[in-house]
Structures are given as structure tokens and as C-alpha cells.
C-alpha positions as CSV (number, residue, x, y, z in Angstrom):
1,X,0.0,0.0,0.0
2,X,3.3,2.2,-0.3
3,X,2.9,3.9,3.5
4,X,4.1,7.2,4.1
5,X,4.8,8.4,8.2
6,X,3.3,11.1,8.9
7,X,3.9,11.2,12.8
8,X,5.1,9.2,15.3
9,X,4.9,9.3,18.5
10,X,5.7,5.9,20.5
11,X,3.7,5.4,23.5
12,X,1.0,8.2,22.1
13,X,0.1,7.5,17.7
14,X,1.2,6.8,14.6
15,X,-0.2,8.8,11.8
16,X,0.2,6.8,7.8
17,X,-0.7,8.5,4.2
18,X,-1.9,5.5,2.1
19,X,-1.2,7.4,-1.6
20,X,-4.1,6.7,-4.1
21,X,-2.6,5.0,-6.9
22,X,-4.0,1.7,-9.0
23,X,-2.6,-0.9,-6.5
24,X,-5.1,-0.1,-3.8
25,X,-8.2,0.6,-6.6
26,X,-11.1,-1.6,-6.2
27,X,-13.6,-2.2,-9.1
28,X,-15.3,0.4,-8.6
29,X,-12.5,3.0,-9.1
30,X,-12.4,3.5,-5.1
31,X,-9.9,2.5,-2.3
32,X,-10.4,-0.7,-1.6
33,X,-11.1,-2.0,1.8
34,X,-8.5,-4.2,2.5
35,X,-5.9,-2.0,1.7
36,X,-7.3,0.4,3.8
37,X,-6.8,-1.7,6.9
38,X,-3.4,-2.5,5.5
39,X,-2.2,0.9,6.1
40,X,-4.1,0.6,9.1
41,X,-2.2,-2.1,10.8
42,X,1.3,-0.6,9.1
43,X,0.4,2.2,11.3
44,X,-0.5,-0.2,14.3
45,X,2.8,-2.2,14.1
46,X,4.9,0.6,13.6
47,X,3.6,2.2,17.0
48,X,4.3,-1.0,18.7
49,X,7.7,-1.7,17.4
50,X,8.6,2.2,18.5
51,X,7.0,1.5,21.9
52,X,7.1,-1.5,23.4
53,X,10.8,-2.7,25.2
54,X,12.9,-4.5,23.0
55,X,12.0,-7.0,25.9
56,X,9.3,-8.1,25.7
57,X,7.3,-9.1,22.3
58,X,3.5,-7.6,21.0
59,X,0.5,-9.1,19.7
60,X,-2.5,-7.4,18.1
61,X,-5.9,-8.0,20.1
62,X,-7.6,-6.4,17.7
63,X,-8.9,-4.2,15.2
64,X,-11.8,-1.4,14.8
65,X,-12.6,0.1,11.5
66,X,-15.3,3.1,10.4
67,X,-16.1,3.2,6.8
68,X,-17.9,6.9,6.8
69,X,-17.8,7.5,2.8
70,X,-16.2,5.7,-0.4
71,X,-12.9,7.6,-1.3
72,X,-11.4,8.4,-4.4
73,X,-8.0,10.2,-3.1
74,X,-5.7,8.6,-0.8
75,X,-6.1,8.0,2.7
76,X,-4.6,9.1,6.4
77,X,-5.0,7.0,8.8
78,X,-4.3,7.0,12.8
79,X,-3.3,4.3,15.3
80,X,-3.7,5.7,19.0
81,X,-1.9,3.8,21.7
82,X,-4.5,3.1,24.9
């Protein structure tokens, strides 16, 4: 999905730009789900890897996505550490 940091913060976010280009196109001529959530968990396991202690080892409990309106640019996404 060719990710882009925008921010990062470890312990607090990581922000990702997802460029539209035809890789992430769905049939429809919109970005496709899947790669949505790709960037989405690139953002995810970059914020872990930048947080947690080279000790120890993380694993992903799970996952939330909204899906407000079909997009035709590129996307920005966020993962928020809790």
C-alpha cells in the first residue's frame, strides 16, 4: 500500500498516508477495503515496534474500522496507543 509516516509518536500514535494509486483501486474505481486496513495495521505495528521494550514481544488484540464514505484520493490514517 506504499505507507508514508506522517507522525510518530511511541507510547501516544502513529499517523500513515496511504497514496491513491492503481494498487489499492477496487472495481469500482475506489480505495479498496482491505488495503485500507493495511495501512491501518502498518500504522499499528509501527507504534508498537517504537514502543514497546525490545524485551518483551507484542501481539495485536484487535482491530476497529469506520467506513464513513467511499474515497477516491488517498487515505490518512491514525493508530492511537491506549
Amino acid at each position: 500500500v506504499l505507507p508514508r509516516i506522517q507522525e510518530l509518536v511511541p507510547g501516544s500514535h502513529c499517523t500513515v498516508r496511504i497514496p491513491k494509486w492503481w494498487g489499492v483501486n477496487n472495481h469500482i474505481g475506489t480505495f479498496h477495503a482491505i488495503a485500507a486496513l493495511n495501512g491501518a495495521e502498518a500504522a499499528m505495528g509501527l507504534l508498537a515496534e517504537a514502543t514497546v521494550p525490545p524485551t518483551h514481544r507484542w501481539i495485536p488484540r484487535g482491530m476497529h474500522a469506520d467506513y464513513p464514505a467511499k474515497s477516491t484520493g488517498g487515505l490518512t490514517v491514525t493508530a492511537a496507543a491506549q
